[in-house]
CHARMM-style PDB file with segment names, atoms N, HN, CA, C and O in Angstrom:
ATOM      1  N   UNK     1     -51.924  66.050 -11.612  1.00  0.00      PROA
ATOM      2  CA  UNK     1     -51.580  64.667 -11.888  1.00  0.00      PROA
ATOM      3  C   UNK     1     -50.160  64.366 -11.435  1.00  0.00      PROA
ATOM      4  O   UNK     1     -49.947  63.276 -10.903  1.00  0.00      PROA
ATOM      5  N   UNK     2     -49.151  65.253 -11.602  1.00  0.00      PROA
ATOM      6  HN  UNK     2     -49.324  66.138 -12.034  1.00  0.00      PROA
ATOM      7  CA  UNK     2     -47.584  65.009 -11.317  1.00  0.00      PROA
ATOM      8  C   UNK     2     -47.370  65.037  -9.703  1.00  0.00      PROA
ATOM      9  O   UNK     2     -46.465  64.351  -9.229  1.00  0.00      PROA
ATOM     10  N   UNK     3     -48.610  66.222  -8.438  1.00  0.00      PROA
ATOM     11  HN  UNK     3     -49.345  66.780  -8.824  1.00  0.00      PROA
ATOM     12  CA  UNK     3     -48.842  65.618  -7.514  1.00  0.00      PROA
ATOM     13  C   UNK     3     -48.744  64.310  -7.026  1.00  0.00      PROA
ATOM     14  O   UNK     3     -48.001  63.574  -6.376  1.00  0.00      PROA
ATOM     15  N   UNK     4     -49.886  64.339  -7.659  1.00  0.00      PROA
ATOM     16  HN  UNK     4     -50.490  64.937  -8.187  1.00  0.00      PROA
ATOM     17  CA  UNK     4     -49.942  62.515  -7.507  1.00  0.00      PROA
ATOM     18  C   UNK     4     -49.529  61.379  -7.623  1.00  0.00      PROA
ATOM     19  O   UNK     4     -49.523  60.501  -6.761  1.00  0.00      PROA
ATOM     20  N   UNK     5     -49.110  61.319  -8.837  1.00  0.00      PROA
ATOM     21  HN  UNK     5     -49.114  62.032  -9.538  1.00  0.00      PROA
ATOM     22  CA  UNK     5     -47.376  60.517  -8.639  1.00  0.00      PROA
ATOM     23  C   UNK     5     -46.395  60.567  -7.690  1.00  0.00      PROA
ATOM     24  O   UNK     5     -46.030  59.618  -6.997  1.00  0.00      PROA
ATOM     25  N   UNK     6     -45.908  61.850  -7.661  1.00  0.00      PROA
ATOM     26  HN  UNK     6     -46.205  62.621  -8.224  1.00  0.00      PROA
ATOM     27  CA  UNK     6     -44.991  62.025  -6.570  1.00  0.00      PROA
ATOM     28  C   UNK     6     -45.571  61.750  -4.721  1.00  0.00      PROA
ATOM     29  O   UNK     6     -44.982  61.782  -3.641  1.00  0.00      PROA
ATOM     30  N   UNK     7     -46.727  61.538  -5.062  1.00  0.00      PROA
ATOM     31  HN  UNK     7     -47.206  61.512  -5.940  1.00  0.00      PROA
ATOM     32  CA  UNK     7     -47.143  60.960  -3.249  1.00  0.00      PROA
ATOM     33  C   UNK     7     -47.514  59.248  -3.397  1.00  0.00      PROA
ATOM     34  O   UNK     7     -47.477  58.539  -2.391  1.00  0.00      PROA
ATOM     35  N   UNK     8     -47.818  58.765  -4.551  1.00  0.00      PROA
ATOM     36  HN  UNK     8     -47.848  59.340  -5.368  1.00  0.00      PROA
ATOM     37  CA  UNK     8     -47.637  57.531  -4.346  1.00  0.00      PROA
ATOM     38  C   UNK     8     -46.232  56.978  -4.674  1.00  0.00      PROA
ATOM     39  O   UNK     8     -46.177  55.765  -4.474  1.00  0.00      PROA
ATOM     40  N   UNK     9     -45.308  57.417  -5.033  1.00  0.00      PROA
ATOM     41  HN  UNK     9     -45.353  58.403  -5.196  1.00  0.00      PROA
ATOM     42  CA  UNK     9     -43.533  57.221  -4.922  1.00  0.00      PROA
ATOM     43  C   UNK     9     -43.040  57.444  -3.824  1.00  0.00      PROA
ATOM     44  O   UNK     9     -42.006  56.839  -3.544  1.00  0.00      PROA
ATOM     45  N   UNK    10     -43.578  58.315  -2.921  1.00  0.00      PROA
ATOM     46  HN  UNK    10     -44.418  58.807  -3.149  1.00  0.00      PROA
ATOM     47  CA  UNK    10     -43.695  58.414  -1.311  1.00  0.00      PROA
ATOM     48  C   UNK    10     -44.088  57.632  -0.780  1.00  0.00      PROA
ATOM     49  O   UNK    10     -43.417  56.860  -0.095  1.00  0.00      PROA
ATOM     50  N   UNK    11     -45.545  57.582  -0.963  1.00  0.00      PROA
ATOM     51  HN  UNK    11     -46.090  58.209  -1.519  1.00  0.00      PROA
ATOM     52  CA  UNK    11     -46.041  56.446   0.021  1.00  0.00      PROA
ATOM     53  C   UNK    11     -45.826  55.099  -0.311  1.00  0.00      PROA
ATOM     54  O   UNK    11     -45.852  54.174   0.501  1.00  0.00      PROA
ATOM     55  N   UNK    12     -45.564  54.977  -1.790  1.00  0.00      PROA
ATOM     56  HN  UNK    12     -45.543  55.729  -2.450  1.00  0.00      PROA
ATOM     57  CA  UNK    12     -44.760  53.227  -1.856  1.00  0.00      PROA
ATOM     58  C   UNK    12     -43.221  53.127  -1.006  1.00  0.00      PROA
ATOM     59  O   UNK    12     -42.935  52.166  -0.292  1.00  0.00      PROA
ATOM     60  N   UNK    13     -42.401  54.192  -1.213  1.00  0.00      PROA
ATOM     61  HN  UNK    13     -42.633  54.973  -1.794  1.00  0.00      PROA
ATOM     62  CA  UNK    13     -41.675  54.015  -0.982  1.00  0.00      PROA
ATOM     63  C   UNK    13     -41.273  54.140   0.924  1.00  0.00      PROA
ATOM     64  O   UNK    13     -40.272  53.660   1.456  1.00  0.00      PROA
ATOM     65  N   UNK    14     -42.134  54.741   1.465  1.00  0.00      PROA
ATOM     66  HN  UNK    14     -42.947  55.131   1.033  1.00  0.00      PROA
ATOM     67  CA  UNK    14     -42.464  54.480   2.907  1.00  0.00      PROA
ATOM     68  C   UNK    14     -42.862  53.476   3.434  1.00  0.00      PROA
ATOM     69  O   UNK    14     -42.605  53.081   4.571  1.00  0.00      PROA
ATOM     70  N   UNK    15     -43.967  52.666   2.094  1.00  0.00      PROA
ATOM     71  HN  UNK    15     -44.175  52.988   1.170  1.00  0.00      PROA
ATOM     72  CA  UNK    15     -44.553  51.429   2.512  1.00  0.00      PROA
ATOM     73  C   UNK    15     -43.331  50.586   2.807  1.00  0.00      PROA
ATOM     74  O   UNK    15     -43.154  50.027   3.889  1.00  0.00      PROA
ATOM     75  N   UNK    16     -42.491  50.529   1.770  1.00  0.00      PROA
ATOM     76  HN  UNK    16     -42.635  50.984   0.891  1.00  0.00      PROA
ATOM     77  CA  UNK    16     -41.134  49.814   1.823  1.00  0.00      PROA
ATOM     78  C   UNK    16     -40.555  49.705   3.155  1.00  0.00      PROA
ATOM     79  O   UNK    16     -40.545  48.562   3.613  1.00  0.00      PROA
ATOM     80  N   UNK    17     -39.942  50.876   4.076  1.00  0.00      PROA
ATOM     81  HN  UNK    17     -39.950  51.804   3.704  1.00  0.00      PROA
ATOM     82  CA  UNK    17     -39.343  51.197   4.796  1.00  0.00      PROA
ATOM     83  C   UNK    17     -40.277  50.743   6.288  1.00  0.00      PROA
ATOM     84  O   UNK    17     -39.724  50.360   7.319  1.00  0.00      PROA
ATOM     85  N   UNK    18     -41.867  50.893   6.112  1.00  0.00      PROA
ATOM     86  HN  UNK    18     -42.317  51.204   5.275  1.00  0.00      PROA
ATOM     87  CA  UNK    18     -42.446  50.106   7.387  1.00  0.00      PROA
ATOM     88  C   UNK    18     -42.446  48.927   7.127  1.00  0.00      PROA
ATOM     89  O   UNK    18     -42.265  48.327   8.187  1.00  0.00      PROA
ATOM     90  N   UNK    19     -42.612  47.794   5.772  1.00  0.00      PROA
ATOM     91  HN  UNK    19     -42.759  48.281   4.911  1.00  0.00      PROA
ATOM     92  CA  UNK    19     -42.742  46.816   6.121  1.00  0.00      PROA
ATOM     93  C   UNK    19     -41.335  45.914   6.232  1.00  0.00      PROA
ATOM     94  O   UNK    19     -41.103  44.772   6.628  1.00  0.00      PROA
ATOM     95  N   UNK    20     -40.601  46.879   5.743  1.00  0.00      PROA
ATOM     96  HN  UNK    20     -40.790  47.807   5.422  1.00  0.00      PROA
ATOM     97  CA  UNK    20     -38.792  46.025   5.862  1.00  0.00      PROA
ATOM     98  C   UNK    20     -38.477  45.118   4.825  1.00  0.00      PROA
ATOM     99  O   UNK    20     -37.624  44.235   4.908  1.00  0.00      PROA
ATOM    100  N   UNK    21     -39.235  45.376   3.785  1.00  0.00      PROA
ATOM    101  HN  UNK    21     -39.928  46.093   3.717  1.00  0.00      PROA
ATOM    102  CA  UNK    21     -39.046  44.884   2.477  1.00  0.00      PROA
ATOM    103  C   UNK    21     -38.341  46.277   1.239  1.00  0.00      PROA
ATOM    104  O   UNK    21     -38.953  47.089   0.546  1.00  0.00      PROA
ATOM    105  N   UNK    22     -37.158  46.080   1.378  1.00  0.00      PROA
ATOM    106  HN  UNK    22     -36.661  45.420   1.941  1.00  0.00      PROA
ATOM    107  CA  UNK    22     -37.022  47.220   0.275  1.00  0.00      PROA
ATOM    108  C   UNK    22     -37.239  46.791  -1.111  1.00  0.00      PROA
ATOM    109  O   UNK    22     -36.963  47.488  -2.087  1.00  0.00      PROA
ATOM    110  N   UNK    23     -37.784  45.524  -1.159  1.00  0.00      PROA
ATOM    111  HN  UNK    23     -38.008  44.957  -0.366  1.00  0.00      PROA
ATOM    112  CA  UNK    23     -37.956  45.191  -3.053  1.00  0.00      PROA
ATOM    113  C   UNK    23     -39.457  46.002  -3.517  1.00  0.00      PROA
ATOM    114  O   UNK    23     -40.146  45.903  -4.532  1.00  0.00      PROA
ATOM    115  N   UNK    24     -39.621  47.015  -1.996  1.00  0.00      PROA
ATOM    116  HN  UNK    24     -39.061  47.095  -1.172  1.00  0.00      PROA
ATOM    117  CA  UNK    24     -40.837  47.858  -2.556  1.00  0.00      PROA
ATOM    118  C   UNK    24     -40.423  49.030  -3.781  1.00  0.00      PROA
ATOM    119  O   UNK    24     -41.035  49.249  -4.826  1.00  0.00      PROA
ATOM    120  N   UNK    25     -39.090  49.734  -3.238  1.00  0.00      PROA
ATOM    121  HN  UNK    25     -38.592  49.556  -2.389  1.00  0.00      PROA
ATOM    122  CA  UNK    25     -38.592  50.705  -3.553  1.00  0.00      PROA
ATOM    123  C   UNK    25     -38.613  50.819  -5.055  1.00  0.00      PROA
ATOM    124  O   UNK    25     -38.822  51.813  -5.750  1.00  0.00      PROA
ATOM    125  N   UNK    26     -38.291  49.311  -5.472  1.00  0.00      PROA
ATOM    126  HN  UNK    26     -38.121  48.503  -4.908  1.00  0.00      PROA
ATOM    127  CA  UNK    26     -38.021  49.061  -6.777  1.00  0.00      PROA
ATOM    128  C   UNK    26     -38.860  49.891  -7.932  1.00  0.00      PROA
ATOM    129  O   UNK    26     -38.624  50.481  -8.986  1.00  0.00      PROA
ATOM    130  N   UNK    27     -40.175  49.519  -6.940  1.00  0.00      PROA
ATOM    131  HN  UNK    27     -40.366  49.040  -6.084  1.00  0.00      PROA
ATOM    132  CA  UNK    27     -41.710  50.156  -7.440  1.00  0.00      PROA
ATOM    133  C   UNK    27     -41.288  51.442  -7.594  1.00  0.00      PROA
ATOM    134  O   UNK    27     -41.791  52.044  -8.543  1.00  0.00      PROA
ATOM    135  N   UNK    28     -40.577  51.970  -6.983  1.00  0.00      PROA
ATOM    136  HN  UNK    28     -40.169  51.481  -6.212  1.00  0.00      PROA
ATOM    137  CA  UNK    28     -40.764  54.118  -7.095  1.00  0.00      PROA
ATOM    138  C   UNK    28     -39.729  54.020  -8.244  1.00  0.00      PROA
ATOM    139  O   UNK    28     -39.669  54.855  -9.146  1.00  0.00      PROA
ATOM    140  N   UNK    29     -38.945  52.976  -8.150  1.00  0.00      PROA
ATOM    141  HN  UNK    29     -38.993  52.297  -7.417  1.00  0.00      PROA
ATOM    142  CA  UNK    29     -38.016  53.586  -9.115  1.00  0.00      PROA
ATOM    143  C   UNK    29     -38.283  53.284 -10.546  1.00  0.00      PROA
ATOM    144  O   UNK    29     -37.530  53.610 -11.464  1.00  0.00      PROA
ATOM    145  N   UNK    30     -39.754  52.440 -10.716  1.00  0.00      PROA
ATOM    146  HN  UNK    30     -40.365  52.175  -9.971  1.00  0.00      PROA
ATOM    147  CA  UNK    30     -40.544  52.284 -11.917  1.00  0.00      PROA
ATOM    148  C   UNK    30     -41.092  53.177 -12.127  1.00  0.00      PROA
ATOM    149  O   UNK    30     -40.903  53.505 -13.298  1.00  0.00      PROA
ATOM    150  N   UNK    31     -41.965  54.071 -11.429  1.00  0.00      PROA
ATOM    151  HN  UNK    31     -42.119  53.805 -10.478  1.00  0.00      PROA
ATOM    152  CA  UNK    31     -42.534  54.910 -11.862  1.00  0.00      PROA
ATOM    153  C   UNK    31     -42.178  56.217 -11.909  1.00  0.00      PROA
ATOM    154  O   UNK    31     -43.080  57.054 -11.894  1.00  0.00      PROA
ATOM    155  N   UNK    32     -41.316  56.479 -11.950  1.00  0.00      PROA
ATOM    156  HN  UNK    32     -40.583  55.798 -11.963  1.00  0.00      PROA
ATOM    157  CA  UNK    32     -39.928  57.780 -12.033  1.00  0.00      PROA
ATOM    158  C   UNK    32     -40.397  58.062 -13.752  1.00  0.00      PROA
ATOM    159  O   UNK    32     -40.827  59.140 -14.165  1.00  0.00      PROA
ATOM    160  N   UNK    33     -40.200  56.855 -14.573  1.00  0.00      PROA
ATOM    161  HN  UNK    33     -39.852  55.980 -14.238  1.00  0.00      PROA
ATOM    162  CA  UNK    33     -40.306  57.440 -16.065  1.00  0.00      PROA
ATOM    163  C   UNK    33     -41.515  58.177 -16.708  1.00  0.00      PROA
ATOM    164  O   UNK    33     -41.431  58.848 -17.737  1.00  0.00      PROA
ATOM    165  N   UNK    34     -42.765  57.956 -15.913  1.00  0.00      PROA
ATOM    166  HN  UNK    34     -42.833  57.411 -15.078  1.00  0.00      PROA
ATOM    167  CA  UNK    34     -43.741  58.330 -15.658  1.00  0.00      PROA
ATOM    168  C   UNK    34     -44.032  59.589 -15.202  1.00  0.00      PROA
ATOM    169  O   UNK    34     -44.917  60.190 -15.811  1.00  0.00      PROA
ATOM    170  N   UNK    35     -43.384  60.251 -14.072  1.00  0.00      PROA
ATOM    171  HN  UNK    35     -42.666  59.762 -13.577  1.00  0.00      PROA
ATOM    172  CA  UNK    35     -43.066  61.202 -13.993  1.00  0.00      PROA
ATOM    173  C   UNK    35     -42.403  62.478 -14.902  1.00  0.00      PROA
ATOM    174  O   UNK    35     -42.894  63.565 -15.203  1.00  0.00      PROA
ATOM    175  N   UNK    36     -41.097  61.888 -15.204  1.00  0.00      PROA
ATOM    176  HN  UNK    36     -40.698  61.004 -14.959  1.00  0.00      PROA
ATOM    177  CA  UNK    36     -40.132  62.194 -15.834  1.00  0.00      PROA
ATOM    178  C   UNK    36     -41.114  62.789 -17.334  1.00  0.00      PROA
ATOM    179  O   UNK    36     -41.246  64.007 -17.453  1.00  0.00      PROA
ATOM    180  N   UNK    37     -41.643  62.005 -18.224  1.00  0.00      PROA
ATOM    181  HN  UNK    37     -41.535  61.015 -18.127  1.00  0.00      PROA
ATOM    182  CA  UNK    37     -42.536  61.864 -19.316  1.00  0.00      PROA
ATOM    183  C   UNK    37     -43.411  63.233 -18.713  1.00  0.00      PROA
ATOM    184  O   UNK    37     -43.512  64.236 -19.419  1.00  0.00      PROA
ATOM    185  N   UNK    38     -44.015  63.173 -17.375  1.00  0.00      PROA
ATOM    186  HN  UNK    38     -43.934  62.358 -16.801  1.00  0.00      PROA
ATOM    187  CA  UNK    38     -44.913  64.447 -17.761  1.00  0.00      PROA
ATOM    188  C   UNK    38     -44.388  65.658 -17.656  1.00  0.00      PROA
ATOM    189  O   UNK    38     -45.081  66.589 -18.066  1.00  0.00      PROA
ATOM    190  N   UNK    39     -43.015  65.960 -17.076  1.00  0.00      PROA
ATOM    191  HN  UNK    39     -42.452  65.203 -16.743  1.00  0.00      PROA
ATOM    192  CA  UNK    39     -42.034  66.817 -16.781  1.00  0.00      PROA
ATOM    193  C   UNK    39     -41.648  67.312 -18.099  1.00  0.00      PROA
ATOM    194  O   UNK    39     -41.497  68.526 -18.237  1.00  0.00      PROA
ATOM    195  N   UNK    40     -41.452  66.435 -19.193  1.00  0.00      PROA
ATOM    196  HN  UNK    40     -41.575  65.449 -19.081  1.00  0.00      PROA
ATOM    197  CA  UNK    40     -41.035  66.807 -20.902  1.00  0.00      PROA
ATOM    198  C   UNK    40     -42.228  67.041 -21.220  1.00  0.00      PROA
ATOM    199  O   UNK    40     -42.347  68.221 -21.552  1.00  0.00      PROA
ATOM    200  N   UNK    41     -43.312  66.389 -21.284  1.00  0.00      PROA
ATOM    201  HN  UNK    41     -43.216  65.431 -21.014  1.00  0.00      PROA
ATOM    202  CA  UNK    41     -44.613  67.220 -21.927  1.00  0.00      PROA
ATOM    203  C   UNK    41     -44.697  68.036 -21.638  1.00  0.00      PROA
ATOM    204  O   UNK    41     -44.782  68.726 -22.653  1.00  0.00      PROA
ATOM    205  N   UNK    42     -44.767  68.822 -20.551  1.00  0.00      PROA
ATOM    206  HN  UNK    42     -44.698  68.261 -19.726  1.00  0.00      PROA
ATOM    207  CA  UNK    42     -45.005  70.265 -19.893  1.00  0.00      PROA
ATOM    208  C   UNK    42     -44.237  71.181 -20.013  1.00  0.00      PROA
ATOM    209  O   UNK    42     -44.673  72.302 -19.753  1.00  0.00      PROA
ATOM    210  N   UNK    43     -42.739  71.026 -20.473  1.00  0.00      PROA
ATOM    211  HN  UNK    43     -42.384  70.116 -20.684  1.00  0.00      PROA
ATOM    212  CA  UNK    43     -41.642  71.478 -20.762  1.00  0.00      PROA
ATOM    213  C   UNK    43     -42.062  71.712 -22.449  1.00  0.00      PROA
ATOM    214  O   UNK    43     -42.376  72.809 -22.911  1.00  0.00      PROA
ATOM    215  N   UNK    44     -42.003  70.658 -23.100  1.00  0.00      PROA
ATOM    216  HN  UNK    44     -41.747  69.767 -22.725  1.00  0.00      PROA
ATOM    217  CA  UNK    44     -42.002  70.722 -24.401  1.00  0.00      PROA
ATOM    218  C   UNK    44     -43.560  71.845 -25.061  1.00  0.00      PROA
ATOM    219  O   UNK    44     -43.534  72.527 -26.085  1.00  0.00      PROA
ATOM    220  N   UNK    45     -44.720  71.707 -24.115  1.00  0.00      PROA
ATOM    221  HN  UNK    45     -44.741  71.153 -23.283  1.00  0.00      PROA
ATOM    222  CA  UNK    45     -45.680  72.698 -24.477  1.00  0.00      PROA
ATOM    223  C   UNK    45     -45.793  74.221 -24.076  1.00  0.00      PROA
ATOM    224  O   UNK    45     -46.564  75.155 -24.294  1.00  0.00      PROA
ATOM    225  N   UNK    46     -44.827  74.029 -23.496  1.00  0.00      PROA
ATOM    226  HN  UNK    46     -44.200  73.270 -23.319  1.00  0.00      PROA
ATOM    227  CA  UNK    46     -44.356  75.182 -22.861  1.00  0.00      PROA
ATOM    228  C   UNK    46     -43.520  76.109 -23.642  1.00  0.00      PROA
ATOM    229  O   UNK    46     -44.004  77.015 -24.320  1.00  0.00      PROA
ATOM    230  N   UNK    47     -42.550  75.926 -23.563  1.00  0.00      PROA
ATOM    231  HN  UNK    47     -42.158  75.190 -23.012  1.00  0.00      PROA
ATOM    232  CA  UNK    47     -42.058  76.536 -25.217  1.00  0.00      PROA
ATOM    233  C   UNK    47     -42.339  76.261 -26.522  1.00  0.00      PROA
ATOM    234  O   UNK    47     -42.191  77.064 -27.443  1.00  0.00      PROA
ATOM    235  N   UNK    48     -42.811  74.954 -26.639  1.00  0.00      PROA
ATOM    236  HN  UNK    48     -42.932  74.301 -25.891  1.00  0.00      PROA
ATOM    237  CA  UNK    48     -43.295  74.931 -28.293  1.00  0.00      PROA
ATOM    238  C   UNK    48     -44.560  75.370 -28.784  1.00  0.00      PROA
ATOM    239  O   UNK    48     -44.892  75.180 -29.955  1.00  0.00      PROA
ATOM    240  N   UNK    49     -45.328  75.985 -27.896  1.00  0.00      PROA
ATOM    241  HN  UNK    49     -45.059  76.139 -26.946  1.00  0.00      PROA
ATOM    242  CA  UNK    49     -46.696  75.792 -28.698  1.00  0.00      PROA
ATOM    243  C   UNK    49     -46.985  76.859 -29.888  1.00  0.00      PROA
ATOM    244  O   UNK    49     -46.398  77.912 -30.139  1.00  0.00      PROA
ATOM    245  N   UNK    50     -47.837  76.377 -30.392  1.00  0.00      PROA
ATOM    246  HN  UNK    50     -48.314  75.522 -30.188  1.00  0.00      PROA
ATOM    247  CA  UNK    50     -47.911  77.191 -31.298  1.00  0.00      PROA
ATOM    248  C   UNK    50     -48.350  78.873 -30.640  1.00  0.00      PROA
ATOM    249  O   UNK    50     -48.270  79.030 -29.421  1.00  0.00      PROA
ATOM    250  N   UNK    51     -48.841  80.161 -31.614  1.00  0.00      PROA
ATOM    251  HN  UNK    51     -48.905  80.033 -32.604  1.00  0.00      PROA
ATOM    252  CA  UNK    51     -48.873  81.075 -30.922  1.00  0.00      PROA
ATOM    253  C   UNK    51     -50.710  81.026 -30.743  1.00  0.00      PROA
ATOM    254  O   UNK    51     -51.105  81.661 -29.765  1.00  0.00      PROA
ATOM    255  N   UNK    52     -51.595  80.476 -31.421  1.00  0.00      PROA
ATOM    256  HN  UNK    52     -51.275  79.960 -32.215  1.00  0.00      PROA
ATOM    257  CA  UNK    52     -52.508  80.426 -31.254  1.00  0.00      PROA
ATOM    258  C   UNK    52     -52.691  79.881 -30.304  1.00  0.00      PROA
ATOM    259  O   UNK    52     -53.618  80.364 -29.655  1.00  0.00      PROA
ATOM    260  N   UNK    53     -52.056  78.753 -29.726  1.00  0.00      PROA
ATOM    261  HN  UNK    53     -51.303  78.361 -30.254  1.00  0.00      PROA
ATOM    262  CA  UNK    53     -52.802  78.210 -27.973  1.00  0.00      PROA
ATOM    263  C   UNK    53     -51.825  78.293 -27.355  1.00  0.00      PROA
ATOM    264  O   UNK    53     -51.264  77.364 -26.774  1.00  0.00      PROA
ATOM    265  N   UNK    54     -51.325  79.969 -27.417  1.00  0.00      PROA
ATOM    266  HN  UNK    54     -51.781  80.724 -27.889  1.00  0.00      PROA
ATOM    267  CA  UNK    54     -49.961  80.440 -26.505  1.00  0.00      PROA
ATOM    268  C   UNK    54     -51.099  80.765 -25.025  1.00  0.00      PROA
ATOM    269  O   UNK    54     -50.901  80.300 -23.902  1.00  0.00      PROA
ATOM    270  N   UNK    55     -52.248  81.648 -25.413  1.00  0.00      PROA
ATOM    271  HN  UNK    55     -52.409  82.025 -26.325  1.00  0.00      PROA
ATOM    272  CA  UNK    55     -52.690  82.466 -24.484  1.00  0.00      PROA
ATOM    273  C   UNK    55     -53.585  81.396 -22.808  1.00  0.00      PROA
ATOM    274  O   UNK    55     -53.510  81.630 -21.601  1.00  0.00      PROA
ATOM    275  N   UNK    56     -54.460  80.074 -23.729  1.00  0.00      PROA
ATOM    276  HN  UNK    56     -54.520  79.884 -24.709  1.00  0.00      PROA
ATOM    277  CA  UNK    56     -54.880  78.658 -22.483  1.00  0.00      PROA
ATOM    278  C   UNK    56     -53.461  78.436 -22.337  1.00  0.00      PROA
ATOM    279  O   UNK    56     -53.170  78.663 -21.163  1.00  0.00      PROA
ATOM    280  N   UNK    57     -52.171  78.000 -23.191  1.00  0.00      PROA
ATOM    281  HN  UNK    57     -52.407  77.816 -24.145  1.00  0.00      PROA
ATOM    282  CA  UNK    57     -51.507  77.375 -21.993  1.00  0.00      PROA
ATOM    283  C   UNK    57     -50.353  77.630 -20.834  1.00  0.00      PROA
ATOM    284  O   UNK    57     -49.709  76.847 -20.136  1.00  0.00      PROA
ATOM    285  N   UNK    58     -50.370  78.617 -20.907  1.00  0.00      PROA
ATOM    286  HN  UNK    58     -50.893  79.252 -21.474  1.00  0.00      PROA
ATOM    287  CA  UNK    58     -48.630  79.054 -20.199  1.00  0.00      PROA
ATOM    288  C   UNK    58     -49.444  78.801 -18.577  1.00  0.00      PROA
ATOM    289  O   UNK    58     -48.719  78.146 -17.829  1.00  0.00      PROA
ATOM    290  N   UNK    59     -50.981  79.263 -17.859  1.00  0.00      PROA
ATOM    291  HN  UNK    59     -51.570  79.795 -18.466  1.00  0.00      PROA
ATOM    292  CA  UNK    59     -50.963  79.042 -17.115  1.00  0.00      PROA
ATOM    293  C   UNK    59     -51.491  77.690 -16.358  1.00  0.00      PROA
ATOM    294  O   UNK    59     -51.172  77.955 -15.198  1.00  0.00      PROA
ATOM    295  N   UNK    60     -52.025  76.573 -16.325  1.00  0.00      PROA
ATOM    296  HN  UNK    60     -52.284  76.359 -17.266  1.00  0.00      PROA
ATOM    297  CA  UNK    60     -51.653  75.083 -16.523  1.00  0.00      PROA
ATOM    298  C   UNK    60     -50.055  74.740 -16.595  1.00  0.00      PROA
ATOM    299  O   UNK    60     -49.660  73.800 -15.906  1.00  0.00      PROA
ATOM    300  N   UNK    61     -49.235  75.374 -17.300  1.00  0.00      PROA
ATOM    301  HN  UNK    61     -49.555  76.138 -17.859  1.00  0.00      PROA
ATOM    302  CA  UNK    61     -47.941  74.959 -17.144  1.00  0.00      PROA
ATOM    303  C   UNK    61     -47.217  75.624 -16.286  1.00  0.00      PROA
ATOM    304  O   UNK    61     -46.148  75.144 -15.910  1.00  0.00      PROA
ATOM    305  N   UNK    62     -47.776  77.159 -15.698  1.00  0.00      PROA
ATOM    306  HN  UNK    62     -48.645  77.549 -16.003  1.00  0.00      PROA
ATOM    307  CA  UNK    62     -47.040  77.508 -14.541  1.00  0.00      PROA
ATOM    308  C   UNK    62     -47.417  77.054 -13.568  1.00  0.00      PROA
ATOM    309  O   UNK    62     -46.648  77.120 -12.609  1.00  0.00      PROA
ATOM    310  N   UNK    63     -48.566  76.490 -13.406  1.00  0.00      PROA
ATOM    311  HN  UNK    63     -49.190  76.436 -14.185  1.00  0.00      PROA
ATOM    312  CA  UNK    63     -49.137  75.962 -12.139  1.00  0.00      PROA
ATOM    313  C   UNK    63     -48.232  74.625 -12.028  1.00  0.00      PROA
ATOM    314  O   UNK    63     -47.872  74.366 -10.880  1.00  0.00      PROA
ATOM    315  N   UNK    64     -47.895  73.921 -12.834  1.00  0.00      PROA
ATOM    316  HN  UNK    64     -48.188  74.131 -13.767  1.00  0.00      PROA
ATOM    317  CA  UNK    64     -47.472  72.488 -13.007  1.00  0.00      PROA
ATOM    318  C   UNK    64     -45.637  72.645 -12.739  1.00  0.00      PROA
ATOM    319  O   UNK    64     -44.906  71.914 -12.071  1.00  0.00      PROA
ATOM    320  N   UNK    65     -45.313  73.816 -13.498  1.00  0.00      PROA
ATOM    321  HN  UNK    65     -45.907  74.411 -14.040  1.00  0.00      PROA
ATOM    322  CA  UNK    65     -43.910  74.401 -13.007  1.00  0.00      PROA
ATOM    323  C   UNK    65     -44.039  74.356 -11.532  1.00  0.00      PROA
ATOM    324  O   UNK    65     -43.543  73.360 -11.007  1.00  0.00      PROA
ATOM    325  N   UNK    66     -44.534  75.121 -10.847  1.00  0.00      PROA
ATOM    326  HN  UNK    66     -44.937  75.930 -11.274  1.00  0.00      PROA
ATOM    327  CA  UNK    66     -44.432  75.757  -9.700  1.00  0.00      PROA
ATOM    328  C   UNK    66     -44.722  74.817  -8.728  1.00  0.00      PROA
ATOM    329  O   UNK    66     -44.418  75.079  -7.564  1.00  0.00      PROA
ATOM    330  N   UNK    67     -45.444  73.402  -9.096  1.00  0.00      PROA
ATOM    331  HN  UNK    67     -45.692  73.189 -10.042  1.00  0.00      PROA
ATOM    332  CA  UNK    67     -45.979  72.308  -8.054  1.00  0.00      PROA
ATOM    333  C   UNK    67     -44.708  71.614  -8.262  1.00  0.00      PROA
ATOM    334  O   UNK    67     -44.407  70.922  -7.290  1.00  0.00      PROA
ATOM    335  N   UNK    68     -43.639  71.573  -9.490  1.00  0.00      PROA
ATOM    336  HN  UNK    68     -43.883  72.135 -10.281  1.00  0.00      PROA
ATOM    337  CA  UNK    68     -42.320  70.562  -9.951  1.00  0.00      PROA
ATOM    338  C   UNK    68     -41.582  71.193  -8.453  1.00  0.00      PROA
ATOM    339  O   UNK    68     -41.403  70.675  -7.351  1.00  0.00      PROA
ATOM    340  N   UNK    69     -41.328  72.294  -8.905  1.00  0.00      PROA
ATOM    341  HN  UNK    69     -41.474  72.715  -9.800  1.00  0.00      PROA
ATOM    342  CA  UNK    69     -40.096  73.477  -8.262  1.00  0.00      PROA
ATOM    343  C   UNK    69     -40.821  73.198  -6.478  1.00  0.00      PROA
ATOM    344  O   UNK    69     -39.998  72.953  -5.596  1.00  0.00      PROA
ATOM    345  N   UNK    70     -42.427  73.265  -6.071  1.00  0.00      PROA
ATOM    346  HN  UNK    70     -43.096  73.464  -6.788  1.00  0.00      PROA
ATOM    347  CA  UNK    70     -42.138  73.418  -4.892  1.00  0.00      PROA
ATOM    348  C   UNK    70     -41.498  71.756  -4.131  1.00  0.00      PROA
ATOM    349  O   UNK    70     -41.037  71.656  -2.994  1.00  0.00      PROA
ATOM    350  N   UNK    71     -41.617  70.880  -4.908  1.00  0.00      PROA
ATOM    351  HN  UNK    71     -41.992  70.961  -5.831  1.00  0.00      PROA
ATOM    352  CA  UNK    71     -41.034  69.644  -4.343  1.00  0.00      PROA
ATOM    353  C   UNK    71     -39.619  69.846  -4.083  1.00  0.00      PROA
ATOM    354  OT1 UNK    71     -38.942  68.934  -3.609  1.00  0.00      PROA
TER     355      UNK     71
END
């Protein structure tokens, strides 16, 4: 899902730059908090979880680490 955000903040923000309207940009910089929000959920379940749903989640969150980090 955080993929995906981050390619339509791209591609809005490219849209911007072909059509020569930068009041596109505005758009990426709306949906940044959106981002941002799933960056703390994933963070926050990551170290907080309890120890019973330690073992489903660490990998979902390394995968989600590792897609943050390769951007």
């Amino acid at each position: 899902m955080g993929d995906a955000r981050l390619v339509a903040m791209g591609l809005v923000w490219q849209y911007a730059d072909v059509c020569g309207n930068p009041k596109w940009k505005g758009l990426t910089w709306g949906m940044l908090p959106l981002h941002t929000s799933g960056i703390c959920a994933c963070t926050y379940h990551f170290f907080y979880n309890s120890p019973e749903v330690e073992v489903p989640s660490p990998p979902p969150s390394d995968i989600i680490l590792a897609n943050l980090c390769d951007v």
